[in-house]
C-alpha positions as CSV (number, residue, x, y, z in Angstrom):
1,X,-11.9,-2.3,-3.4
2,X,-12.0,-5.5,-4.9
3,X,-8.2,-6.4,-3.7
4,X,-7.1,-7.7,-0.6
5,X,-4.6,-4.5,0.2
6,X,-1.2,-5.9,0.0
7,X,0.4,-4.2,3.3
8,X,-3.4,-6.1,5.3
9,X,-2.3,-9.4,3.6
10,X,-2.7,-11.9,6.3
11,X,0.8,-13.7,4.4
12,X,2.8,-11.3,5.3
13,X,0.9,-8.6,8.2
14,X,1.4,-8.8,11.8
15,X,-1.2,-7.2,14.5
16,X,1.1,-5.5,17.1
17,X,-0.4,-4.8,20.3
18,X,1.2,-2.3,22.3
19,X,0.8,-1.8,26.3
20,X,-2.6,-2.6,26.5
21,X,-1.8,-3.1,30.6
22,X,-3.8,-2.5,34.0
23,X,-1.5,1.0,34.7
24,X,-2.3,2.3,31.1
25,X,-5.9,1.6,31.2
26,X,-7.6,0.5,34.1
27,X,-9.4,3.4,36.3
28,X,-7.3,2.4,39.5
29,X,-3.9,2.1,37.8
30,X,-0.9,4.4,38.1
31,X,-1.9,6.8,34.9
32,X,-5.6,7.2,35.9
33,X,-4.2,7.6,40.0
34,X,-2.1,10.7,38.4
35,X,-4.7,12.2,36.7
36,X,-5.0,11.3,33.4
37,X,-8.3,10.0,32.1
38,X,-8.8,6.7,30.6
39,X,-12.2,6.9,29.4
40,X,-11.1,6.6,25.5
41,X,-8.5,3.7,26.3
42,X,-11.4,1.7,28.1
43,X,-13.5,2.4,25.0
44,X,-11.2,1.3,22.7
45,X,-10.3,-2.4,24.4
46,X,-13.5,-4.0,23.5
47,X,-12.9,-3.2,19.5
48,X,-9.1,-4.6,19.4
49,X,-10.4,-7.6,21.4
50,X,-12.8,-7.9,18.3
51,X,-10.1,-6.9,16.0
52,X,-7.4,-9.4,17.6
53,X,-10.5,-12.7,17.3
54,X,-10.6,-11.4,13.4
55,X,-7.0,-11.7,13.0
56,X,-6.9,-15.4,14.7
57,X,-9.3,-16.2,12.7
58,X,-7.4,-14.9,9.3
59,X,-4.1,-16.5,10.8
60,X,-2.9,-13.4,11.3
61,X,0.0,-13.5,13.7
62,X,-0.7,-11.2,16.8
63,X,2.6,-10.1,18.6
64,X,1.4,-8.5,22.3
65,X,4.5,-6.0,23.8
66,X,4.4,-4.7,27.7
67,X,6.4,-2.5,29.6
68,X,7.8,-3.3,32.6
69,X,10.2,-0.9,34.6
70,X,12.2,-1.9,37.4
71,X,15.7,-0.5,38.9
72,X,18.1,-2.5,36.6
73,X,16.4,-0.8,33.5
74,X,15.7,2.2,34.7
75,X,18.7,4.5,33.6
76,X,19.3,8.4,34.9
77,X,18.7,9.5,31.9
78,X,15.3,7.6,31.4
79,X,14.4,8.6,34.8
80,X,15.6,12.1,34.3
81,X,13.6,12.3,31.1
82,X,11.4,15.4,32.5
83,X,14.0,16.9,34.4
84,X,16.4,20.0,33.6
85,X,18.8,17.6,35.2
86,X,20.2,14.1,35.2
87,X,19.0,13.1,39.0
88,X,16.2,15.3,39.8
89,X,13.3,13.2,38.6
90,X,12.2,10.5,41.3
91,X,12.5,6.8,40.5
92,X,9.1,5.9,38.7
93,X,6.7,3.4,39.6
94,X,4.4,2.3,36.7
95,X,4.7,-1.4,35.2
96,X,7.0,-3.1,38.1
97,X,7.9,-6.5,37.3
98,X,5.4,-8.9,38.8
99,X,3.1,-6.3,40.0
100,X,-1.0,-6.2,39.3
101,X,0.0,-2.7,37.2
102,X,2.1,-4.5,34.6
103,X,-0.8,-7.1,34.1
104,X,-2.7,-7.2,30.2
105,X,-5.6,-5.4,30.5
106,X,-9.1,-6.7,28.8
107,X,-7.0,-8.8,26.2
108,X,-5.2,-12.5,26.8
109,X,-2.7,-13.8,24.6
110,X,-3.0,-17.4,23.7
111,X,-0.4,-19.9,25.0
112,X,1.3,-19.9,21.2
113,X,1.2,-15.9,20.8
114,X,4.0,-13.9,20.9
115,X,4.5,-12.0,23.9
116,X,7.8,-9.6,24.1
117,X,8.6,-7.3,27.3
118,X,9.6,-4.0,26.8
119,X,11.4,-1.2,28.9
120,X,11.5,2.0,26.8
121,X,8.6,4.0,24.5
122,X,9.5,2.0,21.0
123,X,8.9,-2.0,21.1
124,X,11.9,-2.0,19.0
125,X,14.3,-0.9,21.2
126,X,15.9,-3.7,23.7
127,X,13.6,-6.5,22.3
128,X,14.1,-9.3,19.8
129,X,10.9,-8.0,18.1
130,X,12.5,-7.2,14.5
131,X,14.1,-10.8,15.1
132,X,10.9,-12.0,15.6
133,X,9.0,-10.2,12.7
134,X,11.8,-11.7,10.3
135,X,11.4,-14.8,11.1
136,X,7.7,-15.1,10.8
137,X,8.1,-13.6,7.5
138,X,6.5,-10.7,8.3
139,X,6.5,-7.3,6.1
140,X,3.8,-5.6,7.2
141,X,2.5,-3.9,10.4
142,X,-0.4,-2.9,12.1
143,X,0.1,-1.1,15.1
144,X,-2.8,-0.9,17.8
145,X,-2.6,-0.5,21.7
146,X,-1.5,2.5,24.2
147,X,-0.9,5.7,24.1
148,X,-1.5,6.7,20.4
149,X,1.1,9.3,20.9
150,X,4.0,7.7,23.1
151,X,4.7,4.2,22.7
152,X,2.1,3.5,19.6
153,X,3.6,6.2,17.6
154,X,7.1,5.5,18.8
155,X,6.8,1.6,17.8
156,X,5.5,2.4,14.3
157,X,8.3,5.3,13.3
158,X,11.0,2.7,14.0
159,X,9.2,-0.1,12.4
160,X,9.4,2.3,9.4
161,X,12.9,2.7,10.2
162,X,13.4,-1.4,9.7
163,X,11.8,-1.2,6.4
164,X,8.5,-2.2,7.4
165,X,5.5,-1.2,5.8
166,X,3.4,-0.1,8.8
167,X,-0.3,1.1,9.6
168,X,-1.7,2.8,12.7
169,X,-5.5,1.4,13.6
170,X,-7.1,4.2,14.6
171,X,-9.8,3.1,16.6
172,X,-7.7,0.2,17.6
173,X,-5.1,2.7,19.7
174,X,-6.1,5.3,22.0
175,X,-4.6,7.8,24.5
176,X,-5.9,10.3,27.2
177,X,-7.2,13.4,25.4
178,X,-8.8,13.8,22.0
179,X,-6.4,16.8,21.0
180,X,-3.1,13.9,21.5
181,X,-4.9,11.0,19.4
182,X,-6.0,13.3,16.5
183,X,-2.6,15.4,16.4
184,X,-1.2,11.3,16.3
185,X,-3.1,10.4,13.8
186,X,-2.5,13.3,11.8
187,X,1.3,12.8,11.7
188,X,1.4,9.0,11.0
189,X,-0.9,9.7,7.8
190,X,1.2,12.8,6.5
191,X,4.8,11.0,7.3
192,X,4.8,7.3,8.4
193,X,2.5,5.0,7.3
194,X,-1.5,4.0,6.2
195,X,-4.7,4.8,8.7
196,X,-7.1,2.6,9.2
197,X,-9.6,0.9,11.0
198,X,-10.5,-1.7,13.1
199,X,-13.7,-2.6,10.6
200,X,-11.8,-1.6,7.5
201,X,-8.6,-4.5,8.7
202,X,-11.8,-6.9,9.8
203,X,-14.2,-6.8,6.3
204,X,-10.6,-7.1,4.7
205,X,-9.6,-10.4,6.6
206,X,-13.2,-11.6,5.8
207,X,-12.5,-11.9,1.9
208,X,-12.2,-15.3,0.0
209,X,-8.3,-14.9,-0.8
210,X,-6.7,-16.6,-4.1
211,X,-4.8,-19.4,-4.0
């Protein structure tokens, strides 16, 4: 492809990292401590810390989103998500404000980058992030971070929603079992948006541009 594709255009993409935090990823965090393995999510931080350098380096902007959940967020019906009834689910305890869970995990924003906090799956819901994305100018997005399935996929369907073009980096995002990141995958390329890849954004950003 001899064009720089237009929806990877450093003028107008964003790199949105989503929960990349100690709880989602980290062997000792809450998701590993209830069973969950984490082996593909610590494989996949080393690429997007690559992939996050090559967008710096293209001027790309790179928007980082967290969770945090605390008791003034957490509603009955978000706690009562997985219950057949409003009130039966405990309170939970991943991503508290301030604790070591809700910390970035392998990757380190810059003191300029754009770091929003989030309380739900989507990063669009509660946040200033479509704000944000306007005023940078941005119309393109290219969704990385944790889990593929949850708060990745959830982020990209209502970035569609805002009339963003969007793009899920498959090697970029990652989630606990192979059978949940391919059946991801498989939905945002039939309904949603591009796939593509952390070396297929990087050889991209890499090209002499015009003008």
């Amino acid at each position: 492809m001899s064009e720089l594709p237009f929806r990877f255009d450093p003028s107008h993409a964003a790199l949105v990292v989503i929960d990349v935090q100690n709880d989602f990823c980290h062997p000792e965090g809450a998701v590993a401590r209830l069973g969950s393995d984490v082996t593909a999510v610590e494989a996949m931080v080393p690429r997007l810390v690559g992939l996050i350098d090559a967008a710096r380096a293209a001027s790309v902007p790179v928007v980082f989103v967290r969770t945090t959940h605390d008791p003034r967020d957490d509603s009955p019906a978000w706690l009562s998500r997985y219950a057949a009834d409003p009130g039966d689910a405990p309170e939970g305890v991943i991503c508290r404000t301030g604790s070591w869970g809700a910390e970035f995990y392998g990757v380190a924003p810059l003191s300029d980058e754009i770091v929003l906090t989030k309380h739900r799956y989507s990063a669009f819901v509660g946040t200033s992030l479509d704000l944000t994305l306007r005023t940078l100018g941005v119309r393109s997005l290219l969704f990385t971070g944790v889990a593929t399935e949850v708060c990745v996929e959830s982020s990209l369907r209502d970035g569609l929603s805002a009339e963003y073009l969007v793009a899920l980096v498959e090697d970029g995002a990652a989630t606990y079992s192979a059978q949940a990141q391919d059946a991801s995958v498989g939905v945002v390329a039939r309904s949603f948006g591009v796939v593509t890849s952390s070396a297929e954004l990087t050889t991209a950003w890499a090209r002499p541009r015009r003008g």
